[in-house]
N, CA, C and O atoms as CSV, one atom per row, in Angstrom:
chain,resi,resn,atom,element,x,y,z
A,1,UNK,N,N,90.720,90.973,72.682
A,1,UNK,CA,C,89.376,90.717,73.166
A,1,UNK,C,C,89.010,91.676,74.304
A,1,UNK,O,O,87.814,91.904,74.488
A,2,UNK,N,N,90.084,92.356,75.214
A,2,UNK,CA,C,89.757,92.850,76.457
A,2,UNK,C,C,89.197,94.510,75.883
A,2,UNK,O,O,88.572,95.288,76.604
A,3,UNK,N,N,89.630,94.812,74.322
A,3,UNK,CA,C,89.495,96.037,73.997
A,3,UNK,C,C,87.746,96.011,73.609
A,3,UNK,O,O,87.281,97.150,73.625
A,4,UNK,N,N,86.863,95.069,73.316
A,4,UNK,CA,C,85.933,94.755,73.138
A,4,UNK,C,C,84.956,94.456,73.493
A,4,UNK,O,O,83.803,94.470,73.062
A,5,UNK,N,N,85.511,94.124,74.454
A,5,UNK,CA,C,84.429,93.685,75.762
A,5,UNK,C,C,84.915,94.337,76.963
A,5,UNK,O,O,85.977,94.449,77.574
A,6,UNK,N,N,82.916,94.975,77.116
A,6,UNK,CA,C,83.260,95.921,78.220
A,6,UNK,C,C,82.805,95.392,79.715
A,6,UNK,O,O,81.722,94.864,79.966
A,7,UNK,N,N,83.993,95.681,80.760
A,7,UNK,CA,C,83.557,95.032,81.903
A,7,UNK,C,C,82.406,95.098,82.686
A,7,UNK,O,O,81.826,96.178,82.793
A,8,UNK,N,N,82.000,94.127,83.236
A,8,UNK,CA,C,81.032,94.188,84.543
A,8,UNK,C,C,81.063,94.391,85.614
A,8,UNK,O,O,81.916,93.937,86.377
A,9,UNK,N,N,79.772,95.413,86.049
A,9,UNK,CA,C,80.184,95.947,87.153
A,9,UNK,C,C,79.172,94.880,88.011
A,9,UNK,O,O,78.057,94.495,87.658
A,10,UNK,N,N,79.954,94.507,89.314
A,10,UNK,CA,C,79.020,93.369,89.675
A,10,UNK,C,C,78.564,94.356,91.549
A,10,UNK,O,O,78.969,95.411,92.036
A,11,UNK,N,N,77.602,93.315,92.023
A,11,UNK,CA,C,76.845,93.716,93.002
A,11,UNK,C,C,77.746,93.768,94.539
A,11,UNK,O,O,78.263,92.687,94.820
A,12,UNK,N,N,77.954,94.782,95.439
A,12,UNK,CA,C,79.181,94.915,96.598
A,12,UNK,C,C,78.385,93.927,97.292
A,12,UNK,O,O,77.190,93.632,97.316
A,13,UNK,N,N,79.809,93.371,98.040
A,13,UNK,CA,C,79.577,92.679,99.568
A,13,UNK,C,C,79.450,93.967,100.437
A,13,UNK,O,O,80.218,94.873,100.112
A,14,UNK,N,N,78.421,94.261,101.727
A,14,UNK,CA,C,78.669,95.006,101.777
A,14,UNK,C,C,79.639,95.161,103.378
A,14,UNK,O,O,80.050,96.194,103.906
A,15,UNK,N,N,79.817,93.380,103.952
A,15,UNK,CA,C,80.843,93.281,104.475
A,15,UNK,C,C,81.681,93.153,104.030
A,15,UNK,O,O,82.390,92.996,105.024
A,16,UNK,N,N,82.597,93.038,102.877
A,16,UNK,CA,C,83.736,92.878,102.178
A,16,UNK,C,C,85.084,94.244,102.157
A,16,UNK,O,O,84.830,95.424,102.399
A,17,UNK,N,N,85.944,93.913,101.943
A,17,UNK,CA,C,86.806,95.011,101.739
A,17,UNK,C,C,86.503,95.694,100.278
A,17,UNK,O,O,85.928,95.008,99.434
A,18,UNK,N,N,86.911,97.129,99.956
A,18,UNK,CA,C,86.612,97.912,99.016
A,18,UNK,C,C,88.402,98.860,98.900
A,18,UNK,O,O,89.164,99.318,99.752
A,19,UNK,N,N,88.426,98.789,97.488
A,19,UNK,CA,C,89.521,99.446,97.302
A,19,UNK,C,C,89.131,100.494,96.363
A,19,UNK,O,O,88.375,100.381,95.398
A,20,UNK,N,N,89.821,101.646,96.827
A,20,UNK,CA,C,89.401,103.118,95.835
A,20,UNK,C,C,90.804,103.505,95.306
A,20,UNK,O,O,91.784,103.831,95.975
A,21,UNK,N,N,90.658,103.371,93.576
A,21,UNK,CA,C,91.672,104.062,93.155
A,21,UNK,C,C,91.422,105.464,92.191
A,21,UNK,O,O,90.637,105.396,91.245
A,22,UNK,N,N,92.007,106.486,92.442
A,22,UNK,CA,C,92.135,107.184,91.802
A,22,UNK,C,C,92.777,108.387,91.293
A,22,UNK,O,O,93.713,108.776,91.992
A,23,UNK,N,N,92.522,109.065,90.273
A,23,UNK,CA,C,93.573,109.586,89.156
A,23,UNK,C,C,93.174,110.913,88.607
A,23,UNK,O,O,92.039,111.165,88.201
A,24,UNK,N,N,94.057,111.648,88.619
A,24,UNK,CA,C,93.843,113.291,88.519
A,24,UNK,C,C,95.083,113.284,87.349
A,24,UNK,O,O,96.169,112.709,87.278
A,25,UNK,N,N,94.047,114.602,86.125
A,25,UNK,CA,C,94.624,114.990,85.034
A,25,UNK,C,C,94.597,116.356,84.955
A,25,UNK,O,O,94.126,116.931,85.936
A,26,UNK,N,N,95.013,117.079,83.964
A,26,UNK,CA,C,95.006,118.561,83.340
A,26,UNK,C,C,93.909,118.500,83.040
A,26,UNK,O,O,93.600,119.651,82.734
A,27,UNK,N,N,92.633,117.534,82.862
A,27,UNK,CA,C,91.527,117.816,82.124
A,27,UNK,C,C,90.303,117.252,83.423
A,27,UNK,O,O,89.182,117.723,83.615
A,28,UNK,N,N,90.796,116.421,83.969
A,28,UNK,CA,C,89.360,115.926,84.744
A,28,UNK,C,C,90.188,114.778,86.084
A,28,UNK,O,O,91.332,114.325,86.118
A,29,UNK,N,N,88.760,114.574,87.270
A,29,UNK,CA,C,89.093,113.654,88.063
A,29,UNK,C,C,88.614,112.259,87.884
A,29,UNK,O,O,87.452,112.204,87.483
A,30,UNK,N,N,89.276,110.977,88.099
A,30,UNK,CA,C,88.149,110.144,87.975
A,30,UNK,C,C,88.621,108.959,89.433
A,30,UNK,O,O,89.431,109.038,90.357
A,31,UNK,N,N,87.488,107.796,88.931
A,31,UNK,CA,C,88.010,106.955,89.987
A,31,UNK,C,C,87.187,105.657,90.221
A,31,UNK,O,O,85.970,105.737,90.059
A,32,UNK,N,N,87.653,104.646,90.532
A,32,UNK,CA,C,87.499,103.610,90.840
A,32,UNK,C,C,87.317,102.477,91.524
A,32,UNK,O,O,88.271,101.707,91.626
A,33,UNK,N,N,86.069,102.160,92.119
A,33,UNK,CA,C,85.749,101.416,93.230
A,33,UNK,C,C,85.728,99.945,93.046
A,33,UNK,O,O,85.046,99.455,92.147
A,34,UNK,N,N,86.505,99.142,93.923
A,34,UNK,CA,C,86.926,97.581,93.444
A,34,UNK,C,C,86.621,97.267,94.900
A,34,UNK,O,O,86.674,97.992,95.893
A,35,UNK,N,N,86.310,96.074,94.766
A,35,UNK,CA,C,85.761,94.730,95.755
A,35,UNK,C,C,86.893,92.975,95.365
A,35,UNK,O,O,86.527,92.036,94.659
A,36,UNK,N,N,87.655,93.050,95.798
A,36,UNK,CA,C,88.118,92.122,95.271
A,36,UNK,C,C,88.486,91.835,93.937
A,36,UNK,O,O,88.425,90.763,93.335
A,37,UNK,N,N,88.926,93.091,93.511
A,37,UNK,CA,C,89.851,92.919,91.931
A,37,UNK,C,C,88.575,93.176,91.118
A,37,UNK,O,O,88.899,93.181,89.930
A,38,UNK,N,N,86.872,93.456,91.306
A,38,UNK,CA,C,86.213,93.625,90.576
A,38,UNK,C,C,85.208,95.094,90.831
A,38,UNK,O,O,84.730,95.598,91.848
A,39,UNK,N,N,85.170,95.468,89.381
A,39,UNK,CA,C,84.956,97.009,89.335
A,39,UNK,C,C,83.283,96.866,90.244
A,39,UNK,O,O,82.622,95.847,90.046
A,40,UNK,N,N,82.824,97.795,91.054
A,40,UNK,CA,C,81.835,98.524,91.997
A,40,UNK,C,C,81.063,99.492,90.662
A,40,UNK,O,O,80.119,99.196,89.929
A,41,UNK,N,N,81.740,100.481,90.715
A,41,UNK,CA,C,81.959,102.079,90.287
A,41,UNK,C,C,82.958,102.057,89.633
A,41,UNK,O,O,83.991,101.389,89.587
A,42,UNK,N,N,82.231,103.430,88.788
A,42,UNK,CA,C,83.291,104.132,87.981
A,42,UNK,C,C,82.301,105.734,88.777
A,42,UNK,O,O,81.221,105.846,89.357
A,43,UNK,N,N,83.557,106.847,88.322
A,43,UNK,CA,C,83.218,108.116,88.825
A,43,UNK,C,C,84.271,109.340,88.296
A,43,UNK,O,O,85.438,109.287,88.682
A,44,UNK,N,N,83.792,110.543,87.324
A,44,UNK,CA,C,84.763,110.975,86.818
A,44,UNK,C,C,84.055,112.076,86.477
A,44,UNK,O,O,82.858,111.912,86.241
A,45,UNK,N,N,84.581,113.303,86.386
A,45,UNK,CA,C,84.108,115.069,86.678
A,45,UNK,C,C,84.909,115.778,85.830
A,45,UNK,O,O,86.002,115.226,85.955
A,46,UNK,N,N,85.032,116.699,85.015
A,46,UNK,CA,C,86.133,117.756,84.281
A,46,UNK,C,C,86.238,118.502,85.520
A,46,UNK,O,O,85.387,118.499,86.409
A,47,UNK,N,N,87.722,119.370,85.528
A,47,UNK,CA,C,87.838,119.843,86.475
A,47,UNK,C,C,87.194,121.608,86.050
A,47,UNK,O,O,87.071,122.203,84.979
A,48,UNK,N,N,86.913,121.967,87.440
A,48,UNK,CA,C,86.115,123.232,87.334
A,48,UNK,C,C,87.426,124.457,86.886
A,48,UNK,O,O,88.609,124.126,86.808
A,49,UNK,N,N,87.059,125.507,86.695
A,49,UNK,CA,C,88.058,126.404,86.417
A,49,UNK,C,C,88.711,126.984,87.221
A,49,UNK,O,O,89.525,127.599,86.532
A,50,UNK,N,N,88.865,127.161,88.042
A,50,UNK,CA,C,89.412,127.201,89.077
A,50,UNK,C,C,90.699,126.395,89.700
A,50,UNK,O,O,91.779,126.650,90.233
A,51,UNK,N,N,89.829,125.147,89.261
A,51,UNK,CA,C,91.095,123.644,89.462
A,51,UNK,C,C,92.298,123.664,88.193
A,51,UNK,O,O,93.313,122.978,88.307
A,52,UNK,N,N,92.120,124.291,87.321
A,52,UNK,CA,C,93.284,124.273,85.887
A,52,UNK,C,C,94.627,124.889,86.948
A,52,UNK,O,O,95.823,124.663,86.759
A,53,UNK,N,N,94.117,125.594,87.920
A,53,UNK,CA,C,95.540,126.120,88.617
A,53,UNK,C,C,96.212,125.626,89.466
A,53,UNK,O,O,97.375,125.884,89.773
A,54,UNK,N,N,95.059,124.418,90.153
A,54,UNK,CA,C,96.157,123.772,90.818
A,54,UNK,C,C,97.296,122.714,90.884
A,54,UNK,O,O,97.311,122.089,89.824
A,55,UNK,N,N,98.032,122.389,91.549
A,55,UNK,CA,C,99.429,121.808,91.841
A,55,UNK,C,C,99.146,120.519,91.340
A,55,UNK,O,O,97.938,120.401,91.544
A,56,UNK,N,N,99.547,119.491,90.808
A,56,UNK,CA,C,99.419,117.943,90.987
A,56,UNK,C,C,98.522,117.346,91.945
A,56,UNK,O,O,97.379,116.917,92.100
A,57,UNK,N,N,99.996,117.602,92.692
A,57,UNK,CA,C,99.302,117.112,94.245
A,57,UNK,C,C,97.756,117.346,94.842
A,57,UNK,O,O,96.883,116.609,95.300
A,58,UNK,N,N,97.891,118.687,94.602
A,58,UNK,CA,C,96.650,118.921,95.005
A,58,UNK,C,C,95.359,118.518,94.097
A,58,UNK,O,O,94.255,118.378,94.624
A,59,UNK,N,N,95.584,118.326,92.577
A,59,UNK,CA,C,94.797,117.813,91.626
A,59,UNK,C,C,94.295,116.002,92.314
A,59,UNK,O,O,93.130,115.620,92.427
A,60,UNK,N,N,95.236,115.379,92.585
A,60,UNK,CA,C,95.233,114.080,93.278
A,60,UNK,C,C,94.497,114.199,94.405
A,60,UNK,O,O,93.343,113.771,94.376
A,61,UNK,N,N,94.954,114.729,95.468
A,61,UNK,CA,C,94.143,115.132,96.509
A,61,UNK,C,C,93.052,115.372,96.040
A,61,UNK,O,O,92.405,114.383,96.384
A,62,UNK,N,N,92.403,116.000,95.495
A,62,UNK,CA,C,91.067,116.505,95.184
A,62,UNK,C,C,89.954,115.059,94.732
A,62,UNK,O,O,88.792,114.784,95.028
A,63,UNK,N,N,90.961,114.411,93.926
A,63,UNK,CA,C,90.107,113.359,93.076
A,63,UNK,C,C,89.730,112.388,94.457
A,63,UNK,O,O,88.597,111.930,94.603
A,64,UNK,N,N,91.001,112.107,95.591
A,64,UNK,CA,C,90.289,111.019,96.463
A,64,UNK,C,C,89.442,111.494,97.619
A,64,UNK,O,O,88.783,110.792,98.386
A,65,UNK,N,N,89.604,113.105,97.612
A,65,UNK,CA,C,88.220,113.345,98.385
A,65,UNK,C,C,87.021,113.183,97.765
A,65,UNK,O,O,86.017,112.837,98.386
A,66,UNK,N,N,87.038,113.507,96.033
A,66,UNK,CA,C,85.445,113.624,95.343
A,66,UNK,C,C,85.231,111.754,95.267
A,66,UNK,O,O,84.164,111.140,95.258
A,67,UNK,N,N,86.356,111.308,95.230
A,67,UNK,CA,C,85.643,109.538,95.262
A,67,UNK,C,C,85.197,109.320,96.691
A,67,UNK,O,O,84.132,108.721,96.849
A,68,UNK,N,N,85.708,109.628,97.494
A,68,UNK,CA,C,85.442,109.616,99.055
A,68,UNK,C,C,83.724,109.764,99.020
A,68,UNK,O,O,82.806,108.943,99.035
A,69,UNK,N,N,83.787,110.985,98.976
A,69,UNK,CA,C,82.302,111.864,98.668
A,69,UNK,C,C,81.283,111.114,97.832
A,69,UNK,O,O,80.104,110.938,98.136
A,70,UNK,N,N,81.867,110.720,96.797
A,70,UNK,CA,C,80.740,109.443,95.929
A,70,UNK,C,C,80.352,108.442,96.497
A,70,UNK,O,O,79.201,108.040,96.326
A,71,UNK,N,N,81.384,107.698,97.447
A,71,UNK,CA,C,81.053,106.177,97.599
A,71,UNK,C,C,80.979,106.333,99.152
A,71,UNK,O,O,81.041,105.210,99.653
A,72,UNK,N,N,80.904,106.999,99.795
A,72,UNK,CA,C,80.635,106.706,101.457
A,72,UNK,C,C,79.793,106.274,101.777
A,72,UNK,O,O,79.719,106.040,102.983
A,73,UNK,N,N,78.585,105.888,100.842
A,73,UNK,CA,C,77.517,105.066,101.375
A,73,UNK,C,C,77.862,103.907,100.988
A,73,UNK,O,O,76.979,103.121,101.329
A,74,UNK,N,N,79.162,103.093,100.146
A,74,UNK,CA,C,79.592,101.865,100.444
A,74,UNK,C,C,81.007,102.087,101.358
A,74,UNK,O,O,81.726,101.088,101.360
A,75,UNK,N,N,81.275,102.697,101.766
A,75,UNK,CA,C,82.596,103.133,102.668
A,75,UNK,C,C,82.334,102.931,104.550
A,75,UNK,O,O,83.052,102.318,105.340
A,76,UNK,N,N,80.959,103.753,104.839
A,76,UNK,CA,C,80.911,104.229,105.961
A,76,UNK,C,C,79.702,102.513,106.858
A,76,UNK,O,O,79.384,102.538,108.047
């Protein structure tokens, strides 16, 4: 059933805590904004050409500055 039904994204507290997860590939960044176990955002980019060269690490790094950069107007 969970493959079928697609989740809801529901409305932030905007005193509440916010959790950002996210995930860097060979192909793209993405990422994920949660409020108490429930999805905010979604947010996800192919990486530019430039980025095919970099390190892991630095692929990771990259993704939680561009989620940073997306959601600071529920962050800040």
């Amino acid at each position: 059933e969970q493959l079928t039904t697609a989740p809801i994204l529901t409305v932030p507290d905007p005193n509440g805590d916010f959790t950002v997860v996210t995930n860097a590939s060979g192909e793209g960044l993405g990422g994920i904004l949660l409020q108490n176990g429930h999805v905010i955002a979604y947010e996800s980019r192919k990486l530019k050409l430039h980025e095919h060269n970099y390190a892991p690490h630095d692929l990771e790094l990259s993704a939680i500055v561009h989620a940073l950069q997306m959601w600071r107007h529920y962050l800040l």
